[in-house]
N, C-alpha and C positions, 0 to 999 in steps of 0.2 A: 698584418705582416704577411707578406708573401710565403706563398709556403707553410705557412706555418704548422700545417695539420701534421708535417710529415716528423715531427718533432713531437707531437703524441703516441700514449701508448695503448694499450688495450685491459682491460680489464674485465672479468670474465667469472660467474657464479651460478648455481642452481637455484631455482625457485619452486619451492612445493606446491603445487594447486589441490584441487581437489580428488583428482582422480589422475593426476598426473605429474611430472615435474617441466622446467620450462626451463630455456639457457638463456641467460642475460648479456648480452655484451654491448661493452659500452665505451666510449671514447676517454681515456685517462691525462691529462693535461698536465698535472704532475703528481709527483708519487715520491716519499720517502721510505726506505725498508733496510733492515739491520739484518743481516745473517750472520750467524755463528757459523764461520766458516766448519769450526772442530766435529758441531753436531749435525750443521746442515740444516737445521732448522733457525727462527728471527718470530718477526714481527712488524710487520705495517708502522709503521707512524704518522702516515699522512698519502691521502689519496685527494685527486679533486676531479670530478666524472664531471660529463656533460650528455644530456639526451632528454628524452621524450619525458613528460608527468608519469607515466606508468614505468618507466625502467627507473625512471630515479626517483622513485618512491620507495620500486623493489632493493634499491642500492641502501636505501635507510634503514629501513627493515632490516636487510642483513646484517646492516653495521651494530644492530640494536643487538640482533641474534645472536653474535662473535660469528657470524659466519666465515670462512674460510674463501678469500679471495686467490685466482689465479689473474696473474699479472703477468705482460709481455711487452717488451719494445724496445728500440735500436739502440743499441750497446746495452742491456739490461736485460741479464740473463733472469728465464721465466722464472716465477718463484710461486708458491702456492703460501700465503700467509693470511693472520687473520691482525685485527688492530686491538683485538683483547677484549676485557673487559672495561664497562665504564666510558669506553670510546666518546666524543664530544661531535654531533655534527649540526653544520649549516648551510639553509638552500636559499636560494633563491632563483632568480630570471634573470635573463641577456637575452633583447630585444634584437634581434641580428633580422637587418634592411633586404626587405624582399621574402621574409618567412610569415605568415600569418600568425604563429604562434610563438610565443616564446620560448630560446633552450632554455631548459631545464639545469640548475647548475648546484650540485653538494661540495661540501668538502668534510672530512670528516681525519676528525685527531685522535690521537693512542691517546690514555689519560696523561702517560708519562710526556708527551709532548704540552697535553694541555696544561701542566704543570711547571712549566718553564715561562709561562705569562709572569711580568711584573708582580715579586712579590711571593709566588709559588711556589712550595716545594724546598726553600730554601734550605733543607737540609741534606738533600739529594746531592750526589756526586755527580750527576750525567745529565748534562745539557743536548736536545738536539734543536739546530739551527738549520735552515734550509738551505745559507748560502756559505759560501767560505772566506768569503772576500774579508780582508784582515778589518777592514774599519768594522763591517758589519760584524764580527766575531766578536770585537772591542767592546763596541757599545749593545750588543744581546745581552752579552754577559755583565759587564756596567749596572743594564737598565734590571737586569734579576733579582741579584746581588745588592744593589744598591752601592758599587764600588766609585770611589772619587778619582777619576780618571780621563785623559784629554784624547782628542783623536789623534794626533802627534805621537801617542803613545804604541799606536796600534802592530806597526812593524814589528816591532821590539817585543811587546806581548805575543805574535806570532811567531816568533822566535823564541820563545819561551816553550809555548805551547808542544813544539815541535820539538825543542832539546828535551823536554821531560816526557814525551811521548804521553802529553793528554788531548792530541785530536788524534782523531780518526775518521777516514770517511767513508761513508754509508752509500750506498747503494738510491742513485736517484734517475726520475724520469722529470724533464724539463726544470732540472735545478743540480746544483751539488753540495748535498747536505754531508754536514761532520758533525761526531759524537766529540763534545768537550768534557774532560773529567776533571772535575777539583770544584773545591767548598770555595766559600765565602771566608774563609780563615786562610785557606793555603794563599788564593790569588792576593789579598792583604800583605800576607808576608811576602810574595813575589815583588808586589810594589815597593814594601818599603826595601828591602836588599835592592830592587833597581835606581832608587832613588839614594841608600847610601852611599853608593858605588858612583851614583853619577852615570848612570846609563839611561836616565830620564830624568826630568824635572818637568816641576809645577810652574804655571805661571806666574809672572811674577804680580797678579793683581788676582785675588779672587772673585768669585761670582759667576752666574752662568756663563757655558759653553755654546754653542753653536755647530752642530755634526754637520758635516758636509752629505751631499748626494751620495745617495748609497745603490748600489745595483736594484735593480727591481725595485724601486722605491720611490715617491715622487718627494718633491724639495722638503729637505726636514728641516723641523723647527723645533725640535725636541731639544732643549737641553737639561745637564745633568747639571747642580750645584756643587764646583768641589772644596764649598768653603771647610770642609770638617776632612781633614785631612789624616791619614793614620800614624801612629807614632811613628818614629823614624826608628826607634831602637827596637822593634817589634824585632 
């Protein structure tokens, strides 16, 4: 993509040596980060560096350490956060035409993010998603939860979402991520009151679904079963 560097951010750490300390920085690609406006302090949930074997080694290390990351870039006011404890990361290589070596590429997750995978954490009120787009909202939450729901649906649950004031969004670099709040029980009850009312319905055949194209996403083939349906009188 043309351009595209200038849509990067920067990321930025100390490293102890032996007799000295050393400053890291390094190209940020994308970044998800929560401030608690009240206190002024957050927390990382997701950074993804690019660079040399020796910087993004030192970026692992940190992330292992809770080291405390400074982060910067265009519309993303500087913040100094760390990704916690327990953090989750993964590297690997991009072979880029005309460099003898490989960049170097991590990404690395808060645990609370790594907890939102299929299945995770399901007791947890706070979902984070990297994009906002209503379908992808739809089916994150769907594929967690395990909720029986169509992509038809998706407006209408963003509408939801927003009258009861459980998104919110978070502070991002090369993405726009939002914090969704609510269980696996509340969102059940949201379905069935939409479907008493007639403000959505199921198809009229069951069996798997088919998600259309989703931002940042290549063709999906995911579907969800929604032969087990939730009571209506819930």
């Amino acid at each position: 993509m043309k351009n595209a560097h200038e849509r990067f951010g920067w990321i930025e750490f100390t490293r102890a040596l032996k007799d000295t300390t050393a400053r890291v920085r390094l190209r940020l690609d994308r970044c998800i980060a929560e401030i608690d406006g009240g206190r002024g302090d957050g927390r990382l949930h997701l950074i993804s560096v690019l660079g040399g074997e020796s910087d993004v080694g030192a970026t692992w290390a940190a992330v292992q350490e809770n080291t405390v990351f400074s982060i910067e870039g265009s519309g993303f006011e500087p913040v100094s956060l760390s990704l916690g404890e327990d953090a989750e990361c993964f590297r690997g290589g991009l072979n880029v035409a005309g460099r003898r070596r490989a960049v170097r590429h991590l990404v690395a997750i808060s645990a609370e993010m790594a907890a939102t995978r299929l299945g995770g954490g399901v007791m947890s009120e706070r979902t984070i998603l990297s994009g906002d787009d209503a379908v992808f909202v739809l089916y994150r939450i769907a594929e967690r939860f395990g909720l029986p729901v169509v992509p038809e649906w998706a407006g209408w649950f963003m509408r939801e979402l927003r009258r009861r004031r459980a998104i919110a969004p978070l502070l991002g670099i090369g993405c726009k991520p939002v914090m969704i709040t609510g269980t696996k029980e509340m969102f059940l009850d949201w379905i069935s009151h939409g479907i008493r009312r007639g403000l959505i319905r199921f198809p009229e055949k069951n069996g798997p679904i088919q998600w259309p194209r989703m931002p940042g996403f290549d063709a999906q083939t995911t579907a969800i079963d929604i032969s087990q349906r939730p009571e209506s009188g819930r």
